[in-house]
C-alpha positions in Angstrom: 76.1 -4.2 -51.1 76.7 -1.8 -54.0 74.6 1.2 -53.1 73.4 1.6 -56.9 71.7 -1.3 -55.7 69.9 -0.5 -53.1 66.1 0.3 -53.7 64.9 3.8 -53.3 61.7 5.3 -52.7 59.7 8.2 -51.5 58.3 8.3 -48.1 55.0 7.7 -49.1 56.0 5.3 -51.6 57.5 3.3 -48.8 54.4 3.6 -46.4 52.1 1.9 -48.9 54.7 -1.0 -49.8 54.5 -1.5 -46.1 50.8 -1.5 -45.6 50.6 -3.6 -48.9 53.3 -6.3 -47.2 51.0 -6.5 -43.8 47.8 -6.8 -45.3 49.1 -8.9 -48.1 50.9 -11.4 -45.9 48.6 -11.7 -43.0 45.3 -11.1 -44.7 42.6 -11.2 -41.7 43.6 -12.9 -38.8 42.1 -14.0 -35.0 44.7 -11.9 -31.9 44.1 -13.5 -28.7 44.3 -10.8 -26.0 43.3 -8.7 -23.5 41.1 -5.4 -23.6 42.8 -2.1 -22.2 42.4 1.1 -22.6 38.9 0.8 -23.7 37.1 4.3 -25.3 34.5 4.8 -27.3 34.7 8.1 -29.2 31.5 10.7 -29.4 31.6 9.3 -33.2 30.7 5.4 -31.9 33.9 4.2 -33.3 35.5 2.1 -30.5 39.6 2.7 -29.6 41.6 0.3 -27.5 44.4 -2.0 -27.5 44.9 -5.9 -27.3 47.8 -7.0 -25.2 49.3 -10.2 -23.3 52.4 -10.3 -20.7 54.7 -9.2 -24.0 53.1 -7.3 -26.4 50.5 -4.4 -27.3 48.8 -4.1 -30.4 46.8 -0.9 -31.3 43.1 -1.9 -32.0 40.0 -0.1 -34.0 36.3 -0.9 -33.9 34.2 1.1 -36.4 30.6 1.8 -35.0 28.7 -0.5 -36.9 30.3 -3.1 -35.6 30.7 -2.2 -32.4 27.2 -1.6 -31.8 26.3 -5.7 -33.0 28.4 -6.6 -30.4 26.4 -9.1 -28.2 28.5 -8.4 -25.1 29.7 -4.4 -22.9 33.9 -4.7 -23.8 35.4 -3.4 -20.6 39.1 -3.4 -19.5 40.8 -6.6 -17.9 38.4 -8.8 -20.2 40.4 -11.3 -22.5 38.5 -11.7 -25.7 39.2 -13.2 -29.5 39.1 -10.5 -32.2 38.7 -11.2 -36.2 40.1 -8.2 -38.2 43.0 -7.1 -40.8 46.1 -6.0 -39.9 46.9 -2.9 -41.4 49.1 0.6 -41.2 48.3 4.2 -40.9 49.4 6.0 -44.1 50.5 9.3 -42.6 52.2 7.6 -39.2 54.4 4.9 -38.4 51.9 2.7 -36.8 50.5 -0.4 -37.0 47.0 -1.6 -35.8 44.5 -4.1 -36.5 40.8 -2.9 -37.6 38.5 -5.7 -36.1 35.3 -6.8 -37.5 34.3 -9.2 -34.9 35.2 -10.1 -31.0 33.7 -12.3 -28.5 35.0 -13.0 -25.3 37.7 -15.9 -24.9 34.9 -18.3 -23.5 32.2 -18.1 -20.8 34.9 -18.5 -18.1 36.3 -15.1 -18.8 32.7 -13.6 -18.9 31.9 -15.2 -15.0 35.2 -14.4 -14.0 34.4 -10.3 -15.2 31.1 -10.7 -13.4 32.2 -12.5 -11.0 34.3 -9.6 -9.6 31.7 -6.8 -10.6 29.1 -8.3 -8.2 31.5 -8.6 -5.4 33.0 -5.1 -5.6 29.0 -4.0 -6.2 28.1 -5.6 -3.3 31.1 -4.1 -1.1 29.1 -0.8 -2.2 25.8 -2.1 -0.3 23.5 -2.1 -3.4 22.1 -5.7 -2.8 21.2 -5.1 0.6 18.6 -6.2 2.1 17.1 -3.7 3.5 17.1 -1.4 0.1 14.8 -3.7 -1.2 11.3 -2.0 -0.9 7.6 -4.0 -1.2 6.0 -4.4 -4.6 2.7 -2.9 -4.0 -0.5 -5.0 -3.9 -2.2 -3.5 -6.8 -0.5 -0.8 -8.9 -2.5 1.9 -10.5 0.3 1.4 -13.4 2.8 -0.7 -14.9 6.0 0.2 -16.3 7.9 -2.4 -18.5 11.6 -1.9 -19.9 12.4 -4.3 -22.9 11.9 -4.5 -26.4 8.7 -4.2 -28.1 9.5 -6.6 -31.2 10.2 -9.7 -28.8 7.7 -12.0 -27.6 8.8 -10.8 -24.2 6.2 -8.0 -24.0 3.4 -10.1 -25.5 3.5 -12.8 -22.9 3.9 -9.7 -20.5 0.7 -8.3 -21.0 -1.5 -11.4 -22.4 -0.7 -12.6 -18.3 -1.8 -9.1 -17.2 -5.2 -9.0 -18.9 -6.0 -12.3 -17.5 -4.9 -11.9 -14.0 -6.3 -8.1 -13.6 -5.7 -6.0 -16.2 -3.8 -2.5 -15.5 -2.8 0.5 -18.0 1.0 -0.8 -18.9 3.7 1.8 -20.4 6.9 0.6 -22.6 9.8 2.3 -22.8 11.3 0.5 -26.1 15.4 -0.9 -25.7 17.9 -2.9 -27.1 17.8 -6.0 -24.7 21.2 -7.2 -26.5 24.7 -5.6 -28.3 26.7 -2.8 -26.9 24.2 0.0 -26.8 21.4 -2.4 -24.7 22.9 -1.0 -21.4 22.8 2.9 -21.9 19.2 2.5 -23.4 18.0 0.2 -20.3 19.4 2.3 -17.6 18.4 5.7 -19.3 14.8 4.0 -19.4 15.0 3.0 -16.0 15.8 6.5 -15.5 13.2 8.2 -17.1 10.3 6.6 -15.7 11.5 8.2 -12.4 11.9 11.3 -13.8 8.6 11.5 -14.7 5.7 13.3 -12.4 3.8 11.6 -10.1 0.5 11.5 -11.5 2.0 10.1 -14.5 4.8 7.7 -13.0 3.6 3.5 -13.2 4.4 1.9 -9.5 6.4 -0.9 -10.5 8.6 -1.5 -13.3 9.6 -4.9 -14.9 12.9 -5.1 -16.1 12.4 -8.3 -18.9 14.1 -10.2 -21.5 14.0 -13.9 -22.8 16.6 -16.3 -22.4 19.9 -16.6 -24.2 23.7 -17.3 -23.7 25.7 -15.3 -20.9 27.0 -12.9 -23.9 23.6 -12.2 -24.8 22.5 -11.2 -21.0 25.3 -9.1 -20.4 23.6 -5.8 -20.8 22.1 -6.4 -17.8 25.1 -7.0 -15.9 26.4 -3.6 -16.6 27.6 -1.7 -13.8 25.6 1.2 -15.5 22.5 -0.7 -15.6 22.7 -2.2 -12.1 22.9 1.1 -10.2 19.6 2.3 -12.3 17.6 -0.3 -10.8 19.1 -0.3 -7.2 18.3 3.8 -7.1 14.8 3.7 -8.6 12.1 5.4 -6.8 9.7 2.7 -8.3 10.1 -0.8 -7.1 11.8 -3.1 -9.8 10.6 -6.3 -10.6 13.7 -8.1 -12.5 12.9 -10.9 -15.2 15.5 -11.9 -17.5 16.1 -14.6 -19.1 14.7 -18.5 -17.8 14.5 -19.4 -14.0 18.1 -21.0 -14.2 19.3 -17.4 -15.5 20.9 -15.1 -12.9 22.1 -11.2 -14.3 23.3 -8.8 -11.8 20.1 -6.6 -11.7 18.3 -9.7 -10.2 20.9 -8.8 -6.6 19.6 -5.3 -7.2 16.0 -5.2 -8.0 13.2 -5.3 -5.2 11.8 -8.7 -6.7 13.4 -11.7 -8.9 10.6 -13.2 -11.0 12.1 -16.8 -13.0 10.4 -15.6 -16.4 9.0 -12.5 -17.6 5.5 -14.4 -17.2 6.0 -15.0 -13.9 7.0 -11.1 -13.6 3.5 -10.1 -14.6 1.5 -12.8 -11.9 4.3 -11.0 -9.5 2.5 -7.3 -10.5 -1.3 -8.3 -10.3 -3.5 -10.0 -8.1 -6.2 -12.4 -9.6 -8.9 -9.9 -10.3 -11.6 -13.2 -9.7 -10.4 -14.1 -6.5 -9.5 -10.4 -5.3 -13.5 -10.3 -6.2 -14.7 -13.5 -4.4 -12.3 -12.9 -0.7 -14.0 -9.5 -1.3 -17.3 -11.0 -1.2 -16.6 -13.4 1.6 -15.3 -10.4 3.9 -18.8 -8.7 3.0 -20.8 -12.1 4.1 -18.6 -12.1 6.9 -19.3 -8.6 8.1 -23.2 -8.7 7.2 -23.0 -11.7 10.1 -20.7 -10.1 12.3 -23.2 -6.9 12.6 -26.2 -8.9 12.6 -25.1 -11.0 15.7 -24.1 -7.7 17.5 -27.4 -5.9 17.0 -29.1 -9.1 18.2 -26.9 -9.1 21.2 -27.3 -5.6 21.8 -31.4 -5.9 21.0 -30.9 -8.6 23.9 -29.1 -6.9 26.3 -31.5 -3.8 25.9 -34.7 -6.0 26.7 -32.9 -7.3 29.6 -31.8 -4.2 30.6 -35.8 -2.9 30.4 -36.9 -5.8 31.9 -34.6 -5.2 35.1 -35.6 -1.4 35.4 -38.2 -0.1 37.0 -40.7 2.4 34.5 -39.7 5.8 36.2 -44.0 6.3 35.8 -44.1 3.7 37.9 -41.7 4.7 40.7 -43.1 8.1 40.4 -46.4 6.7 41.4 -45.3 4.5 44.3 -43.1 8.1 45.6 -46.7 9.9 44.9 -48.5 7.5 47.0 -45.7 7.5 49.7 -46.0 11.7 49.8 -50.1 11.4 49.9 -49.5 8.8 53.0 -46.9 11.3 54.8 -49.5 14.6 53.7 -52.3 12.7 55.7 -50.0 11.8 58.1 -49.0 15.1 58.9 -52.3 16.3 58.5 -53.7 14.5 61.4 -50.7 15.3 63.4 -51.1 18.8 62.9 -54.7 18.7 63.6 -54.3 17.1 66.8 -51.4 19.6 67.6 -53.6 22.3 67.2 -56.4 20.8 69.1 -54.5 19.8 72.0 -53.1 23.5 71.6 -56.4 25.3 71.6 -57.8 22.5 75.0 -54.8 24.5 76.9 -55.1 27.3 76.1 -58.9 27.2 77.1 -57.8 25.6 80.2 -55.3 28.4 81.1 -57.3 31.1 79.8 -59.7 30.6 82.6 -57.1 31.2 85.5 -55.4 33.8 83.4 -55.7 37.8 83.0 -57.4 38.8 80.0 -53.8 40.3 79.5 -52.1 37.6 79.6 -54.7 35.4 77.7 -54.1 37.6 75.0 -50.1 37.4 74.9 -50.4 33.7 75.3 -52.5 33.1 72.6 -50.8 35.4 70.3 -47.6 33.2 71.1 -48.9 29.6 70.0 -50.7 31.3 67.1 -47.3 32.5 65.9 -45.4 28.6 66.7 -48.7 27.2 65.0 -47.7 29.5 61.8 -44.1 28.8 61.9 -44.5 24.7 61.7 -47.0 25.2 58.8 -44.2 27.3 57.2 -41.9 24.0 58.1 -44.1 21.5 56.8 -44.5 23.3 53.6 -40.9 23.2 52.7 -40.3 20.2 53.5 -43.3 19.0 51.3 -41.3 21.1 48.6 -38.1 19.2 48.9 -39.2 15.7 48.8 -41.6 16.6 45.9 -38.2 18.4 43.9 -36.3 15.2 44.9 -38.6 12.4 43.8 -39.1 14.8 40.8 -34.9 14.8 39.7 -34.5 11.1 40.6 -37.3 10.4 38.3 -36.2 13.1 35.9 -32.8 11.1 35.7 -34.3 7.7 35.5 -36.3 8.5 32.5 -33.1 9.7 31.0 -31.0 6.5 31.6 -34.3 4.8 29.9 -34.2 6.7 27.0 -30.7 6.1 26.3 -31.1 2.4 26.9 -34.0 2.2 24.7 -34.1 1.2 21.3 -34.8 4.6 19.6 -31.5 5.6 21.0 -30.2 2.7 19.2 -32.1 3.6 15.9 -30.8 7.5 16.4 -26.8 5.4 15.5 -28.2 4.6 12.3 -30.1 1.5 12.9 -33.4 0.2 12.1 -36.4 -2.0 13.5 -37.6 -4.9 10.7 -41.2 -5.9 11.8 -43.0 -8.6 9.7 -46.5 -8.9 9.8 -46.4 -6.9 13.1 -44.1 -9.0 14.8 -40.3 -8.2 15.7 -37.7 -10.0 13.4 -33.9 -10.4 14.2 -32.8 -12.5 10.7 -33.2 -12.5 7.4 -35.0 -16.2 7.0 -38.0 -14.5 9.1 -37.6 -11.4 6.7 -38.4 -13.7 3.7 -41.5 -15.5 5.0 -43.4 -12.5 6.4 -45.4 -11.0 3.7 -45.5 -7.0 4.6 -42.0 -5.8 6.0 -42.4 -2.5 8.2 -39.4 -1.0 8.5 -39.4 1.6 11.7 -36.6 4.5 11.4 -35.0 7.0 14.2 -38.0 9.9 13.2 -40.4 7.6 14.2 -41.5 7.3 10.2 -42.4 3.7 9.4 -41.9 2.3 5.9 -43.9 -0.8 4.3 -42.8 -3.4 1.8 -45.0 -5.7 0.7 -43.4 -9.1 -0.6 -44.1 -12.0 -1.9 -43.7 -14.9 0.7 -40.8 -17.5 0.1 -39.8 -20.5 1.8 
């Protein structure tokens, strides 16, 4: 070739001839590959590369498109991207700037999540025994999902009909690149926040849709927010035949974000009613045991002797003894005073003397006797009568009253249930201080 011939230009000259050719001759295009090297710079622009088992093509996503992606591009994942080929002016470099990418069909999704649940799992994060109980009624409710779906409407029409509870949204992207970061960072800050001001449970909700349009919540990111939660999670995404990663994570997997809220709440009507049925049930229970115990008090009173009563029989007993040993005594001293007066007439006045002095002194000494034992078995009857009248008191029914009770007389007579209560006219009502209080009512069948 004659050199004269041969075309000449600058370097730059050259460079845009080249990037002309490219994009001229391939225009945009669809590149079949594989994701690797996946960034995404601090501007939102995204930097990777496509390859296969023989090539590697530079790749650029400019953050507005990368943030409508429906779908978390992560490394290993073969995907379809739409774009133009084109060249860097200043370098010798070749790349394709892509406007669109999806993954190269739902089996390449399962297969990527597929493998993220198992090497998740390995980790222990879907254990059972992680999972903690969603509490009976919460003081508060903490939802995560976006306020302009019909998601949160459902969410909290169900709540104010079941029992309704002060509900706080943190506002996400349920869907595109970005859905992930915002979901775990608001998972996040509901635990950061102080206790007095922290819901206790969180729902975790989004409609249905295709697996691209669920994968936020099978981010690796997203799972490990709801598996280290302080606050029980509650998962509801998508319809009862969808299944996202945070569903092996969370403490409870409701089928539909409606079904999330009946999860949350009790029935406020029929929390009210088993309420009111426990109440009936106690009002019985203690009614039956006061009867009971009224009963076993009268038996109780029946089977005791009055301690007035004993005391009498023990007075009676001691007056019989005192006469008793009254006339013993006198005929002691009697027969005493006939020897004496026998022996005093063959004794010595000396001796009469020394003799009577010495039965005087034995007569003094048993009335000394006898008067001490009158003094024991009077303190003796008294203390066993003493303690008798205590053991009565404590059986008796003002003890009873003294607990808190009360005695219901109607029309003077003693009642023991409420159907009596109703037919007596004047209800006297007899407290612990002895005060009675009257009701006067009108009589019903």
């Amino acid at each position: 070739m004659d050199r004269e011939n041969i075309p000449q230009y600058r370097v730059g000259e050259l460079s845009s001839a080249i990037k002309r050719s490219l994009e001229d001759r391939f225009g945009v295009i669809r590149v079949r590959g594989e994701i690797s090297g996946w960034k995404r710079a601090s501007s939102g622009h995204a930097y990777f590369c496509l390859k296969d088992q023989d090539a590697l093509i530079d790749s650029v996503m400019w953050r507005g498109k990368v943030q409508l992606l429906p779908f978390r591009p992560d490394d290993g994942l073969e995907v379809v991207a739409t774009g133009k080929l084109t060249t860097f002016p200043n370098r010798s470099k070749y790349q394709i700037v892509i406007d669109r990418m999806e993954p190269a069909g739902v089996g390449a999704l399962m297969a990527m999540v597929e493998a993220r649940r198992k090497a998740l799992k390995s980790e222990g994060l879907f254990d059972p025994d992680r999972k903690r109980k969603i509490p009976k009624l919460p003081r508060s409710i903490g939802i995560v999902t976006s306020s302009a779906g019909a998601v949160i409407r459902d969410i909290l029409h169900r709540l104010d009909d079941r029992f309704p509870r002060p509900v706080f949204l943190w506002d996400v992207a349920v869907q595109g690149v970005d859905a992930a970061g915002q979901i775990a960072q608001a998972i996040g800050g509901f635990n950061s926040l102080d206790d007095d001001q922290r819901p206790d449970v969180l729902i975790v909700a989004r409609g249905g849709g295709s697996i691209e349009d669920l994968m936020a919540f099978n981010e690796e990111i997203v799972v490990r927010a709801v598996a280290d939660s302080g606050i029980p999670v509650i998962s509801a995404v998508g319809h009862e035949s969808d299944t996202t990663l945070i569903d092996y994570a969370a403490d409870l997997r409701a089928p539909t974000p409606t079904a999330a809220a009946e999860f949350a709440v009790p029935v406020r009507r029929e929390l009210l009613d088993r309420l009111s049925a426990l109440g009936q049930y106690l009002d019985r229970v203690t009614e039956a045991a006061l009867e009971n115990h009224a009963t076993q008090v009268r038996s109780l009173a029946r089977a005791m002797q009055h301690p007035g009563d004993r005391l009498l029989l023990s007075s009676e007993r001691l007056d019989k003894l005192w006469r008793r040993l009254s006339v013993g005594l006198l005929h002691y001293v009697f027969s005493l005073r006939n020897r004496l007066a026998d022996q005093s007439s063959r004794l010595h006045p000396a001796h009469l003397e020394s003799a009577t002095q010495f039965h005087c002194q034995s007569v003094a000494h048993l009335v000394r006797r006898l008067d001490t034992a009158t003094a024991e078995v009077v303190s003796h009857s008294g203390r066993k009568v003493e303690g008798q009248g205590r053991m009565l008191e404590s059986l008796g029914y003002q003890a009873t009253l003294r607990r808190g009770y009360t005695v219901v007389r109607g029309d003077g007579a003693l009642l023991s249930n409420s159907h009596d209560a109703r037919r007596s006219g004047v209800l006297e009502i007899e407290f612990a201080n002895r005060d009675i209080h009257s009701v006067r009512q009108k009589k019903g069948p």
